[in-house]
C-alpha positions, -999 to 999 in steps of 0.1 A, spaced: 0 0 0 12 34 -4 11 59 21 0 94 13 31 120 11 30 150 39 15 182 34 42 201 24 44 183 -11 37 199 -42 44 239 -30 63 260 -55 94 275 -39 106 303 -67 104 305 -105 130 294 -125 127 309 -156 152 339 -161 149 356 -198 183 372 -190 198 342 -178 187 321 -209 198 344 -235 235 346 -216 234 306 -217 227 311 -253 251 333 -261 280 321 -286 255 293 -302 250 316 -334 289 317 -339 291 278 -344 293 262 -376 274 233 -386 294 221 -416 271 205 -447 240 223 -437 224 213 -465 228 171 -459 188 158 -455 180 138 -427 148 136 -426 139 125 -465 101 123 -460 98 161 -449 133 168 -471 142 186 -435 184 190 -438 210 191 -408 206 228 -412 172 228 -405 177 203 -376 205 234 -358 182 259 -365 152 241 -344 179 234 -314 192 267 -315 155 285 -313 146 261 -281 183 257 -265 172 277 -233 143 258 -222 160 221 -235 191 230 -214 169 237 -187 161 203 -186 194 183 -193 220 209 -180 243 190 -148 223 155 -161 242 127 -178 230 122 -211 225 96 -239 227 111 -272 210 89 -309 236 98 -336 226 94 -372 253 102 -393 232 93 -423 194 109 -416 171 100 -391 164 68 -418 195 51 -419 215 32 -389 217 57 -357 235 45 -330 233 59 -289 263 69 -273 268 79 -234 305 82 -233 323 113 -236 345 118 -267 377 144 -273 360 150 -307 325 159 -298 332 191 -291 350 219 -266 320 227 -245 307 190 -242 320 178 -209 328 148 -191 315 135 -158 332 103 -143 305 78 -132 307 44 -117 288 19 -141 290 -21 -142 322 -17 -164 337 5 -137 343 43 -140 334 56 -173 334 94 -185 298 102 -194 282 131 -213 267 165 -202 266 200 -213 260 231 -199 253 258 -225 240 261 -262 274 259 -280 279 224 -263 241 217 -279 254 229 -313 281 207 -309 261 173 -307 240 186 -335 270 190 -356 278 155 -349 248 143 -360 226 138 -328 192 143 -331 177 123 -297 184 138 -268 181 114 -235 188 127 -200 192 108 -163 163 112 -143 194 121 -113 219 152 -114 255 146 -127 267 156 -88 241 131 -67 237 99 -95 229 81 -65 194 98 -61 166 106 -80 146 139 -84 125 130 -112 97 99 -121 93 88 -155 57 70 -162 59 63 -200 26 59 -212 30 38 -246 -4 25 -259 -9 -3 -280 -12 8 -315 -48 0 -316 -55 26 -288 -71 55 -297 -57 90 -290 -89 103 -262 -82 73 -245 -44 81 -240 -51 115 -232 -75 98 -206 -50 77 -194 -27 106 -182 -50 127 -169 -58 87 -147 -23 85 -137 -20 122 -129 -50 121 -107 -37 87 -91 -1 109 -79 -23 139 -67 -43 115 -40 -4 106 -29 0 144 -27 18 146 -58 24 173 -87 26 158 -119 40 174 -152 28 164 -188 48 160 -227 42 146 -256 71 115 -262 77 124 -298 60 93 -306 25 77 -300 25 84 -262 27 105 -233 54 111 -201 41 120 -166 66 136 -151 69 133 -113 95 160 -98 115 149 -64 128 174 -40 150 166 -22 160 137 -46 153 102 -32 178 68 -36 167 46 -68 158 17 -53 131 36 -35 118 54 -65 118 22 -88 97 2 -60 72 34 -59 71 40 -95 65 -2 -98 39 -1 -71 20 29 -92 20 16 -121 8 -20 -104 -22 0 -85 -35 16 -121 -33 -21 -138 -47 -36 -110 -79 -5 -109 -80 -2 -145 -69 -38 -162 -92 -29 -195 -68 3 -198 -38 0 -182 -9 -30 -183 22 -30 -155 43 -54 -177 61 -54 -208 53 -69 -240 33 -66 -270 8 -94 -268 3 -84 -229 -7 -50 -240 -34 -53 -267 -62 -28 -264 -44 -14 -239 -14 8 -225 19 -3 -209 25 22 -180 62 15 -181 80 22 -149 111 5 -159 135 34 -168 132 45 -134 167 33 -123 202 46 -120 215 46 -158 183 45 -176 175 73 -196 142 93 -210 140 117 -241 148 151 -228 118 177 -231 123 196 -267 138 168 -281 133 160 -317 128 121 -326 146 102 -352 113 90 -367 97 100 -403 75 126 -388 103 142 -365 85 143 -339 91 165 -309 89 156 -269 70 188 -263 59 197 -226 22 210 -220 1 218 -193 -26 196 -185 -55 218 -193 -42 219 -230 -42 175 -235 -82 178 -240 -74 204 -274 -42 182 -285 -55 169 -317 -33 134 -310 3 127 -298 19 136 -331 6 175 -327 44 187 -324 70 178 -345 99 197 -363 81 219 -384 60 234 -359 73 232 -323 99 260 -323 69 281 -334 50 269 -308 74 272 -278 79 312 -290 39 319 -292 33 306 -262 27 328 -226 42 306 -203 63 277 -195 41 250 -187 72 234 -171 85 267 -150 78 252 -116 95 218 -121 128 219 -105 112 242 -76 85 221 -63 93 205 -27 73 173 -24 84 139 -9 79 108 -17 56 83 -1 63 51 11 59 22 -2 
């Protein structure tokens, strides 16, 4: 059973967005060259490299927000978003002068692992050919402890797009009886991320046993909608909550991220009273979301890093 989380949860300490602060952080991206600019990579939309550093420049500040001081996995596709891409979490003396290196403990022993800080170290891994962007749900400085949940919501590909909207708003309702604030994006692909901020950060094994438990309560409330366990034929009709990349290494696409899929789709954050107008998962992809993030009024994910909620128990 899980035990409700204290009071105190879910109360916004300070705002973290800072125009000023952003644009410094920015600064020096424009002064980067991304050599063969014109190379396509995606061939459906006949979207080039150039186009691909143009979109990551226009959203750097709010997708640094999200990865900067986190260990990161990056999908490299030398050859277009439809040819063989390959992940990479290692840091490398050619990727670039303002990609750095953090030294981590993994079960091949210490390895140097990726982060940046700034846009010019972005513009870097785009001029190496990333185009995923996949951060630690832990900061580079504490890998030992969580301050963010991951509930990928990824529906069976006969599910229908209310239903998945449905789902979240389920599984955002479920956290808010434990006395926690939940944050919504778009994958990029045919689901939805709940996002579950931690503050102070909490050690894994906790966090996977209550993201396990959650997603175990839903199946067992909900078993025409929701499934706890992986695999296809489990999951027919019906969508896998997976709780499994809720562990020290595992990775999630970073908010803003573009996805190496023929659409180029984008993981786009949202607030929750705009999933009932989301015309379906796919609403935001590259030709669109730069545009998007500039019209809109707020950041629907200003709050995340500032909330101060616990976890419960399981």
């Amino acid at each position: 059973m899980l035990k409700r989380a204290a009071k105190r949860s879910a109360v916004p300490l300070r705002r973290t967005s800072d125009a000023g602060t952003k644009r410094a952080r920015n600064a020096g991206a424009d002064r980067l060259v991304v050599t063969h600019p014109e190379r396509i990579v995606f061939a459906g939309l006949g979207a080039t490299k150039g186009d691909v550093a143009d979109y990551y420049r226009q959203v750097a500040p709010w997708l640094l927000a999200q990865v900067r001081d986190r260990p990161l996995s990056l999908l490299r596709c030398p050859d277009g978003a439809g040819a063989a891409c390959f992940f990479q979490k290692h840091a490398g003396a050619r990727l670039g002068a303002h990609v750095r290196s953090v030294r981590l403990r993994d079960s091949s022993g210490l390895q140097q692992y990726l982060c940046i800080d700034d846009a010019p170290g972005l513009l870097e891994l785009v001029q190496m050919n990333t185009l995923e962007f996949h951060a630690w749900g832990a900061r580079a400085r504490t890998t030992t402890r969580a301050d963010r949940i991951v509930f990928d919501l990824d529906p069976h590909a006969d599910v229908a797009w209310p239903d998945i909207a449905a789902a979240a708003l389920i599984v955002r309702d479920h956290l808010a009886t434990l006395g926690l604030a939940a944050f919504l994006r778009t994958s990029g692909g045919k689901g939805l991320h709940v996002v579950v901020p931690l503050r102070p950060a909490v050690p894994w094994l906790r966090v996977r046993r209550f993201a396990r438990a959650v997603a175990d309560a839903l199946a067992a409330v909900h078993p025409a909608r929701f499934v706890a366990t992986a695999g296809e034929e489990k999951r027919v009709g019906r969508i896998f909550i997976d709780w499994l990349r809720n562990s020290r290494g595992a990775t999630s696409v970073a908010s803003y991220s573009l996805r190496a899929r023929a659409d180029a789709g984008v993981a786009m954050p949202l607030a929750w009273n705009r999933l009932v107008r989301l015309p379906g998962a796919h609403a935001f992809t590259l030709a669109n979301a730069a545009a998007h993030v500039a019209a809109r009024r707020v950041d629907p994910w200003r709050d995340i890093d500032s909330i101060e909620q616990a976890l419960p128990r399981v």
